[in-house]
C-alpha positions as CSV (number, residue, x, y, z in Angstrom):
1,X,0.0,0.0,0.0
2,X,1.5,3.2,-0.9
3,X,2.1,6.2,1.5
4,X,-0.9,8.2,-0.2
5,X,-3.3,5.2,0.1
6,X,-2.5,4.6,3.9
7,X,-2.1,8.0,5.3
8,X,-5.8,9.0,5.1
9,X,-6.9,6.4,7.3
10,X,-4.5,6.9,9.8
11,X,-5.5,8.7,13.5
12,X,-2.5,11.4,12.4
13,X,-4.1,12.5,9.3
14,X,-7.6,12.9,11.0
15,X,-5.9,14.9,13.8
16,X,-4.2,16.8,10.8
17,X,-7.0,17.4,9.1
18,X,-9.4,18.2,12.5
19,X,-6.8,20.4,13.6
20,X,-7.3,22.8,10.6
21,X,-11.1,22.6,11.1
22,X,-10.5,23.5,14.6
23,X,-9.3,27.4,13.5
24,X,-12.8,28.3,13.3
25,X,-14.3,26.9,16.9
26,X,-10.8,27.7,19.0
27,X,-11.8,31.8,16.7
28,X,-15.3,31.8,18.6
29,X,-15.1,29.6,21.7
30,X,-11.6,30.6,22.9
31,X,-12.4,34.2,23.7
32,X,-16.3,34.0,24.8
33,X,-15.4,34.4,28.4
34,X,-13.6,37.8,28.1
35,X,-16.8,39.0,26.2
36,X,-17.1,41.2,29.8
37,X,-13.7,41.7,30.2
38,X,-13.1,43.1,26.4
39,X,-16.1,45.8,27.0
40,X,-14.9,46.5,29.7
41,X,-11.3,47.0,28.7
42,X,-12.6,49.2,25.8
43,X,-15.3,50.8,27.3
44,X,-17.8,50.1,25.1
45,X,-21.5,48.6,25.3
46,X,-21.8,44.3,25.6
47,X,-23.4,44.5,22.2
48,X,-20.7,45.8,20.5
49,X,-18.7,43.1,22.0
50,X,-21.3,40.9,20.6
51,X,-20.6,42.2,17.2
52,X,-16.9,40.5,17.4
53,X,-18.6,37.6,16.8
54,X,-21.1,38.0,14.1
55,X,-18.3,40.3,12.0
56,X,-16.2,37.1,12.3
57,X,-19.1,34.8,11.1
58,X,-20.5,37.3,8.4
59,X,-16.5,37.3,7.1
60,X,-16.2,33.5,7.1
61,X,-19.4,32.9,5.4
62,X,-18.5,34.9,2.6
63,X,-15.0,34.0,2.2
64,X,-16.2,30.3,2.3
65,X,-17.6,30.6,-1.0
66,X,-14.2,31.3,-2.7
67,X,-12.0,28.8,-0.6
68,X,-13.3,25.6,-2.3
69,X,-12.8,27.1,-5.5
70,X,-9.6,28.1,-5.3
71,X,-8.3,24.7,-4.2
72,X,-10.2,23.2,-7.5
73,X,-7.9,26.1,-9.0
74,X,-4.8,26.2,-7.8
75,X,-4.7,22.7,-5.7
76,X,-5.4,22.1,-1.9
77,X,-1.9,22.4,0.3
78,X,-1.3,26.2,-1.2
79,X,-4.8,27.2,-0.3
80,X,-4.3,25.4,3.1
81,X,-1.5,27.5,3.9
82,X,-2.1,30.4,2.5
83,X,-5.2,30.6,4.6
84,X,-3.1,29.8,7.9
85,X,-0.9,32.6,7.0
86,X,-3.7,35.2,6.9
87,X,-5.2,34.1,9.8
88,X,-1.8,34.4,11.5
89,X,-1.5,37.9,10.5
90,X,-4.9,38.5,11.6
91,X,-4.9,37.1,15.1
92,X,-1.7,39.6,16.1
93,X,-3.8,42.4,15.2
94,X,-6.6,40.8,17.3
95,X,-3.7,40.8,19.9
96,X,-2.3,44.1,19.9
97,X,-6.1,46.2,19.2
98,X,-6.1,49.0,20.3
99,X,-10.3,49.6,20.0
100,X,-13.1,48.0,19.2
101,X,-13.2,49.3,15.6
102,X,-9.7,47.9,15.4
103,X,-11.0,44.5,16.9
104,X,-13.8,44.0,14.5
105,X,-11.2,44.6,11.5
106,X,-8.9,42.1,12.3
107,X,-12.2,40.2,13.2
108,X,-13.1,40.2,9.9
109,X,-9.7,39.1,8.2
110,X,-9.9,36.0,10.8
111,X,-12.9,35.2,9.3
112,X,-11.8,35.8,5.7
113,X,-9.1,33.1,6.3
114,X,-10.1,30.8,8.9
115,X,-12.9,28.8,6.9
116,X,-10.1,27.9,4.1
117,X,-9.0,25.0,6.2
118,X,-12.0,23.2,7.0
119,X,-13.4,23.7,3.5
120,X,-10.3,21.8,2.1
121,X,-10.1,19.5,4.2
122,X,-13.1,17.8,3.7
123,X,-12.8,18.1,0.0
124,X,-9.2,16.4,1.0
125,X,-11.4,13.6,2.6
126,X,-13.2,12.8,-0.4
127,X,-10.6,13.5,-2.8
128,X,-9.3,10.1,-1.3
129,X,-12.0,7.7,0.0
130,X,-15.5,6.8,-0.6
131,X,-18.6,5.9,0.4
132,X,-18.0,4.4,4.2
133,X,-14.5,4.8,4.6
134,X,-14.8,8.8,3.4
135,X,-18.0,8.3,6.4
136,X,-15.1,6.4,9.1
137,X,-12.9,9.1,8.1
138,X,-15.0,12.2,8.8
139,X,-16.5,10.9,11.6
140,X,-12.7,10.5,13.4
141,X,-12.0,14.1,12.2
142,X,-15.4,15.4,13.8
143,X,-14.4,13.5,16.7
144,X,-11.0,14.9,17.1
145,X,-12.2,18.2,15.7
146,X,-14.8,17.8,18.7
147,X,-12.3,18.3,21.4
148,X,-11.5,21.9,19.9
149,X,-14.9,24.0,22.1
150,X,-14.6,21.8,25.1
151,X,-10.7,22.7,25.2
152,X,-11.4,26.5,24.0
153,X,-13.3,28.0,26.6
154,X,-11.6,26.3,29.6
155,X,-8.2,27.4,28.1
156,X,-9.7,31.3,27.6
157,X,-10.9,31.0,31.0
158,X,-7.7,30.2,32.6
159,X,-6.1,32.8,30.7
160,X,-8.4,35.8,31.2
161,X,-8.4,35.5,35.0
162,X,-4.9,34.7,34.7
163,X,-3.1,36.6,31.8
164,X,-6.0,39.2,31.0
165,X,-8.1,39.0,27.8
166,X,-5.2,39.6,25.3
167,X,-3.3,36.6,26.0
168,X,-6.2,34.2,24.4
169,X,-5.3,35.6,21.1
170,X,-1.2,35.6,21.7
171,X,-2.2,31.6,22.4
172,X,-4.5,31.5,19.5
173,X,-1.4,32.8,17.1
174,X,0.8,30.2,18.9
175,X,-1.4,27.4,17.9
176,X,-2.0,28.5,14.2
177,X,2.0,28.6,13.8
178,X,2.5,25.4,15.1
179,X,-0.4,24.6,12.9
180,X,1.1,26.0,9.7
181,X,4.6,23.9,10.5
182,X,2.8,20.8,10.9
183,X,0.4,21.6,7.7
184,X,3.6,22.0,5.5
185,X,5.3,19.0,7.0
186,X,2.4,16.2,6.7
187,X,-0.4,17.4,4.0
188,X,0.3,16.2,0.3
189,X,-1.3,17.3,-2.5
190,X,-4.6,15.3,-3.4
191,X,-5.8,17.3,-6.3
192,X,-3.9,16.5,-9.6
193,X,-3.3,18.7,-12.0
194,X,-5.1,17.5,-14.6
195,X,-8.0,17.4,-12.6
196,X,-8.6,21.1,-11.6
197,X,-10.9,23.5,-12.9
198,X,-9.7,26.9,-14.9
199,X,-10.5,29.7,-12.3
200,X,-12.5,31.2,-14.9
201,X,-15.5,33.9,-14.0
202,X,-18.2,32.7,-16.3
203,X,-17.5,29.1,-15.0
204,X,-17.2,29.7,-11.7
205,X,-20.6,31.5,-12.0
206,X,-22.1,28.7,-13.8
207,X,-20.9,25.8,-11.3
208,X,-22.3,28.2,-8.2
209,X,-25.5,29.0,-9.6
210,X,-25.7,24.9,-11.1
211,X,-24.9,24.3,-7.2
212,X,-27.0,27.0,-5.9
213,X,-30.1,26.3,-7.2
214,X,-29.8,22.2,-7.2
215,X,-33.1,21.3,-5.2
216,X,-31.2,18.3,-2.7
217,X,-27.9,20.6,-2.4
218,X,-30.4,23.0,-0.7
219,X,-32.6,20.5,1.1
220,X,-28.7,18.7,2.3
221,X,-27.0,21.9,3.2
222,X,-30.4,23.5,5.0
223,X,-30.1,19.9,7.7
224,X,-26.9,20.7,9.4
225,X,-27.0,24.3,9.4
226,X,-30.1,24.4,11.4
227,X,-29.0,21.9,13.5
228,X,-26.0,24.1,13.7
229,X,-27.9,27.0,14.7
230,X,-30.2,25.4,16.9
231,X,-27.0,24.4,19.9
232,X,-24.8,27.7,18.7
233,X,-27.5,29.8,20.4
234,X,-25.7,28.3,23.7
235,X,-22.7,28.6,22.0
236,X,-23.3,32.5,21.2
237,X,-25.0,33.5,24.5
238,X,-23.0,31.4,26.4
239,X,-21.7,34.5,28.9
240,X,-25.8,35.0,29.6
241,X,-26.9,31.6,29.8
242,X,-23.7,30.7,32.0
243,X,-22.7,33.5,34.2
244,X,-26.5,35.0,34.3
245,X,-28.8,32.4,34.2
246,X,-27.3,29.5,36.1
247,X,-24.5,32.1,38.1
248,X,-21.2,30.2,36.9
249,X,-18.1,32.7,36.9
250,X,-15.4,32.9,34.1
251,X,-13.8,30.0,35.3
252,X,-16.7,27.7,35.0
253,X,-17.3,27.4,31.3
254,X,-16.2,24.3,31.4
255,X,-19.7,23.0,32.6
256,X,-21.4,24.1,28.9
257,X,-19.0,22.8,26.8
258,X,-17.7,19.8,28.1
259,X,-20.3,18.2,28.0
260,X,-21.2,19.3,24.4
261,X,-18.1,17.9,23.2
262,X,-18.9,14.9,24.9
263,X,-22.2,14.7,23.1
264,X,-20.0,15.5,19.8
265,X,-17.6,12.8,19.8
266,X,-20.0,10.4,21.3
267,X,-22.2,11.0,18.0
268,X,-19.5,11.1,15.8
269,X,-18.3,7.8,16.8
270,X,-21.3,6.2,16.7
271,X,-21.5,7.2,13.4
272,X,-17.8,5.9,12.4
273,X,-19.4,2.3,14.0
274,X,-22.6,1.8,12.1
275,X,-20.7,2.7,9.0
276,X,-21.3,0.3,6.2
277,X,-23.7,-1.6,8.9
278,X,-26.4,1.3,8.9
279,X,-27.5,3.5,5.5
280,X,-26.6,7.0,5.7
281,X,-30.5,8.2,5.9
282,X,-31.3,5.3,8.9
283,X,-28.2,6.6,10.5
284,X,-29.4,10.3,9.7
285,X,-33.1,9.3,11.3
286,X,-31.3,7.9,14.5
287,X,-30.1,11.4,15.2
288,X,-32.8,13.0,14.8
289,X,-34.0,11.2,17.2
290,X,-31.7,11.7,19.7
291,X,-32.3,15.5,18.8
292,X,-35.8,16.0,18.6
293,X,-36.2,14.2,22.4
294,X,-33.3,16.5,23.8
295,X,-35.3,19.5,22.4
296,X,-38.6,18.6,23.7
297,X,-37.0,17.8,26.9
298,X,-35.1,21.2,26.9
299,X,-38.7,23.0,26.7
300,X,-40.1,20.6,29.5
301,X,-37.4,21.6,31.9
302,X,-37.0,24.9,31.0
303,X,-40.5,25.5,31.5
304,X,-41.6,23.9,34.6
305,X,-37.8,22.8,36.6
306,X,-35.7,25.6,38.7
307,X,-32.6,27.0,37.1
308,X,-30.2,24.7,37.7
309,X,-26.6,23.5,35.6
310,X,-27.0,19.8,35.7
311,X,-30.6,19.4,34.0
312,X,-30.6,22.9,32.1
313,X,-27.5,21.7,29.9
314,X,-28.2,17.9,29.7
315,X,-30.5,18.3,27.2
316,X,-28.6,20.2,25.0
317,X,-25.4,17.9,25.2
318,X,-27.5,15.1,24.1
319,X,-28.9,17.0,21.2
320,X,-25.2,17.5,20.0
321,X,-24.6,13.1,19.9
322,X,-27.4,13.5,17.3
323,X,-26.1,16.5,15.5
324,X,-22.8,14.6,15.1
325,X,-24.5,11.3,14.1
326,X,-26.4,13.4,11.6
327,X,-23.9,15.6,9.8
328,X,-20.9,13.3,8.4
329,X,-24.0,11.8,6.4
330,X,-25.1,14.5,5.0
331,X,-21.7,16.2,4.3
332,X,-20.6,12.9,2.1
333,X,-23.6,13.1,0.8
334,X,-23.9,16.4,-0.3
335,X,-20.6,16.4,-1.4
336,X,-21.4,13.5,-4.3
337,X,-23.6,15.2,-6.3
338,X,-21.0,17.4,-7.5
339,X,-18.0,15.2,-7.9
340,X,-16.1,17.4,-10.4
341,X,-16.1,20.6,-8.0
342,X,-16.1,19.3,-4.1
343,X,-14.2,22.3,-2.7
344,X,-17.2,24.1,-4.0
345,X,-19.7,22.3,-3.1
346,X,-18.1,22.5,0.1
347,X,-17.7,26.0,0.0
348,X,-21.5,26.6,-0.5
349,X,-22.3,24.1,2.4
350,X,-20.0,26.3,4.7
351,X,-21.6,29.6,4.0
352,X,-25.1,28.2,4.2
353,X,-24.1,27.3,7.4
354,X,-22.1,30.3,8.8
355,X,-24.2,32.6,7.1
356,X,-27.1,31.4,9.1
357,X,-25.0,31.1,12.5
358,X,-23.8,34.9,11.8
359,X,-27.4,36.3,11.7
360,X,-28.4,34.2,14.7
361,X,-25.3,35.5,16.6
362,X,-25.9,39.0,16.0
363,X,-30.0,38.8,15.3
364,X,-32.1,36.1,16.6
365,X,-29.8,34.9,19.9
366,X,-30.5,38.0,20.9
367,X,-33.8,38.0,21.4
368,X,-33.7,35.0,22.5
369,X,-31.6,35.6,25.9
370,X,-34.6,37.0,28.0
371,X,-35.3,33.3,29.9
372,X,-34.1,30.2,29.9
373,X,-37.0,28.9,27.8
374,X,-36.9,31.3,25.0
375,X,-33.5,30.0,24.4
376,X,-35.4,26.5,24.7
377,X,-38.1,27.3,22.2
378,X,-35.5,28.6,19.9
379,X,-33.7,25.4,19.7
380,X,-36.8,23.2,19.1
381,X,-38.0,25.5,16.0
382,X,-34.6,25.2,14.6
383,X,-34.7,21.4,15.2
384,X,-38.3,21.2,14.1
385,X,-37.0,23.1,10.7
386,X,-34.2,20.8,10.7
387,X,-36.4,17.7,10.7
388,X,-39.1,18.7,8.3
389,X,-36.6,19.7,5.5
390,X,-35.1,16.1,5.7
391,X,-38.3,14.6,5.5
392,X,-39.4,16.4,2.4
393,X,-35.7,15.3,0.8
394,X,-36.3,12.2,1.2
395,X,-39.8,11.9,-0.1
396,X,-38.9,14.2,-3.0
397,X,-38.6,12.3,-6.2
398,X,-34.8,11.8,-7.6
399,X,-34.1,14.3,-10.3
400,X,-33.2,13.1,-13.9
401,X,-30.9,15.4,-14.8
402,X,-27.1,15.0,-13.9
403,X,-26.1,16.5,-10.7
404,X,-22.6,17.7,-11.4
405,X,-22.1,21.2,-12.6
């Protein structure tokens, strides 16, 4: 077996390739407890603070639907590393800011860079493998990659009360350098050259708009950014629901997202097991399951039980086993309709789903932060979308006409 063949199903290569997908979470998670300490530091308003957030989201959104194409361009390691070397750039100037308009720029430019390595590496994945192995393969990367906001918070934690709020980015920059060295060291090229696709304008716009309006790309993509969106308004409030709500201090962020990491890698692992055993859709119904009952039980307890840590984030850590069941199914199989253009396909998948978790960040989380069971009731509708889109997928008949742009 040749080095190529074997290296993708190796433990290193997943933690290579969940490393890179863990820019983005260690960009949002890392710094949420200095959300107080930053407006305070600045002496600005909590919203603008807030606005950190959805400026990085916004910017990786949009960036995301360039990154895929590129790598069909110009290859996958120089898009890779390029990207790293942006972000780098980008996360001194979060370090050094001097204001909060200084903040959201270099914000923004984390954003513009930081979705680059997850989008290629899952077109890596299924440059490689197929069917279940590409399935065993993402599912140890979201495992891995699962360890990145259970790790994040705790770390920012320990360095706010610690090192003050600036030395979460100084670590941040520390970790995309080694990052870089290691990307350059151990990630071959998996995209031929006589395989790429001319970065042309009209044929870029006729693949996105072939992708774009594709009725299952749409119906796919829709499944896990809802589900997305449905635990990230925990994720984005996570200073009210924690420190307000339930009256942990900075230190204690570990409580949220431990155990939603837990529920991550517990998902994705059952997902790497049933591989080959289970179909993608049963394995895709299972989760739902687990979801649906985690969101209904969320209302239940939200409604009628005292605020309390233990049962208030239960719910929600067992809705994440079924979001990580769920969305290594639907990413493989999104990512086979188009089989000539994956990074973009993988693009577009990424800035359905960011685009969505930017305007929940910045507009519907929100509203949502009054009472524990507003945030409740904003997870089930999410879910509820969530569900009823997959249902009509898979009752809608299979189009005729080729999927591949």
């Amino acid at each position: 077996m040749t080095r190529a063949a074997a290296l993708p199903r190796s433990w290193g290569f997943a933690a290579l390739l969940a490393s890179l997908a863990m820019i983005g979470p260690f960009s949002i998670d890392l710094y949420l407890p200095a959300f107080p300490a930053i407006a305070q530091g600045f002496d600005v308003a909590p919203i603008a603070v807030q606005q950190t957030l959805s400026v990085y989201l916004f910017a990786y959104a949009g960036m995301m639907l360039w990154h895929g194409a590129l790598s069909d361009a110009f290859g996958r390691r120089p898009v890779v590393i390029g990207a790293l070397c942006v972000y780098a750039f980008a996360t001194l100037g979060c370090a050094i800011a001097g204001n909060i308009q200084s903040l959201w720029l270099f914000r923004a430019l984390q954003g513009i860079s930081a979705g680059g390595p997850l989008v290629v590496g899952r077109a890596v994945i299924r440059d490689r493998l197929h069917g279940a192995d590409a399935q065993r393969l993402m599912s140890q990367v979201t495992m891995v990659f699962g360890a990145a906001p259970a790790i994040a918070p705790i770390v920012g934690g320990i360095l706010l009360n610690t090192l003050g709020w600036r030395a979460i980015f100084w670590v941040l920059l520390a970790f995309v350098i080694a990052t870089i060295a290691w990307t350059a060291r151990a990630l071959d090229e998996t995209l031929p050259k006589h395989v790429r696709q001319p970065l042309d304008a009209r044929r870029m716009w006729h693949n996105y708009v072939a992708v774009l309006t594709h009725r299952d790309f749409l119906m796919l993509a829709a499944v896990p950014a809802l589900n997305f969106a449905a635990f990230f308004i925990y994720v984005a409030l996570a200073p009210t629901f924690l420190i307000d709500k339930l009256g942990v201090s900075t230190w204690g962020f570990a409580v949220l997202f431990i155990p939603l990491i837990a529920g991550v890698m517990i998902g994705a692992a059952i997902s790497g097991r049933v591989a080959g055993l289970l179909t993608p859709s049963r394995t895709i119904d299972i989760g739902f399951m687990f979801m649906g009952g985690a969101a209904l039980a969320n209302v239940a307890i939200s409604a009628f039980a005292p605020p309390g840590v233990a049962w208030n984030i239960a719910p929600v850590a067992v809705f994440t086993i079924g979001s990580a069941m769920v969305t290594p199914s639907v990413t493989i199989m999104l990512l086979d309709l188009f089989p000539a253009t994956r990074g973009l396909a993988s693009s577009l998948q990424g800035f359905v789903q960011f685009t969505l978790g930017g305007f929940n960040a910045g507009t519907i989380a929100p509203l949502l932060d009054a009472t524990l069971l507003t945030m409740a009731l904003g997870m089930a509708a999410f879910t509820a979308a969530s569900y009823a889109i997959w249902r009509l997928y898979r009752r809608a008949p299979v189009p005729s006409l080729p999927a591949a742009p």
